[in-house]
N, C-alpha and C positions, 0 to 999 in steps of 0.2 A: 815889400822888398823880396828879392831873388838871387838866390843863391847857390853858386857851384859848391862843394866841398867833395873833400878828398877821404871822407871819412862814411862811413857803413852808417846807415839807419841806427843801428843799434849801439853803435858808438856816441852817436849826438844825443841821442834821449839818455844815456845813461852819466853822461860828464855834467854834475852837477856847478860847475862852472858856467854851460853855455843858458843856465835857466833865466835869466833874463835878457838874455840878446835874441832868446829864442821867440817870445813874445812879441818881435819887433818883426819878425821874420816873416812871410805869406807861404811861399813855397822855396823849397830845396832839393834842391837836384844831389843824391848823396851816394859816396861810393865812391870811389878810385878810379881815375882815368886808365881802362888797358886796352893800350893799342890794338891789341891783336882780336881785340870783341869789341873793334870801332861800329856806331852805327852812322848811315849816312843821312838820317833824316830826326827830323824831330828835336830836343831839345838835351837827349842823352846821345854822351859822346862815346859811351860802351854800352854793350847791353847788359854789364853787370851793373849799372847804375840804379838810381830809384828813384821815383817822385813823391817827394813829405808835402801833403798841403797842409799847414799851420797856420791857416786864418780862411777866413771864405771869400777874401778880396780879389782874388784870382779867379774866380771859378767860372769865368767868362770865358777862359782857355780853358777848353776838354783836353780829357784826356787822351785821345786821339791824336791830338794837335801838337802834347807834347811829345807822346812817342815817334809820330808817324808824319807832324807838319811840315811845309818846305822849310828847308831852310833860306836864309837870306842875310848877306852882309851889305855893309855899305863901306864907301871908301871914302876919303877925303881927302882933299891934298890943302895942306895948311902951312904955310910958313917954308913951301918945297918939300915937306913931310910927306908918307903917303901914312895916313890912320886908317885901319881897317878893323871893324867892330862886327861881332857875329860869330856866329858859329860853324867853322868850316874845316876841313882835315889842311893842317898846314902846307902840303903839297900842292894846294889848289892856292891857297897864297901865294906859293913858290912861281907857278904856272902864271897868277894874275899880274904879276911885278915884274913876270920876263928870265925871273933865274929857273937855274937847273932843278930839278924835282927831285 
């Protein structure tokens, strides 16, 4: 399993609540999303962010890959819906859908 969260490394290992969901967990993308230290590549949306690997079931994605890999969404149109899944700065959704940026 793969996870964003909003919370500091240091924060998730010390909340002795998250100790059995953590278990379940492979890697975690950890840290608070700031805008203003957006990155544009890789799997961190700031570069205050961090990568927790919490199992070895991942480790087919380097590390490279997640700082530095392309990015990629995909779109779908379902039901006249448009779902778009990925990771991308939301202006460039704005740009893909036709609205103002």
């Amino acid at each position: 399993m793969f996870v964003f969260s909003g919370y500091d490394q240091e924060e998730i290992l010390a909340d002795r609540d998250l100790n059995g969901l953590l278990e379940h967990i492979d890697l975690i993308i950890a840290g608070p999303y700031r805008p203003e230290l957006f990155c544009s590549r890789g799997l961190l949306a700031s570069s205050n962010q961090r990568v927790m690997r919490l199992s070895d079931r991942m480790n087919d994605i380097s590390s490279e890959e997640l700082h530095d890999g392309e990015r990629k969404i995909e779109a779908h149109i379902v039901d006249g819906e448009v779902r778009i899944t990925g990771l991308v700065h939301p202006d460039k959704v704005k740009q893909l859908l036709g609205e103002d940026a």
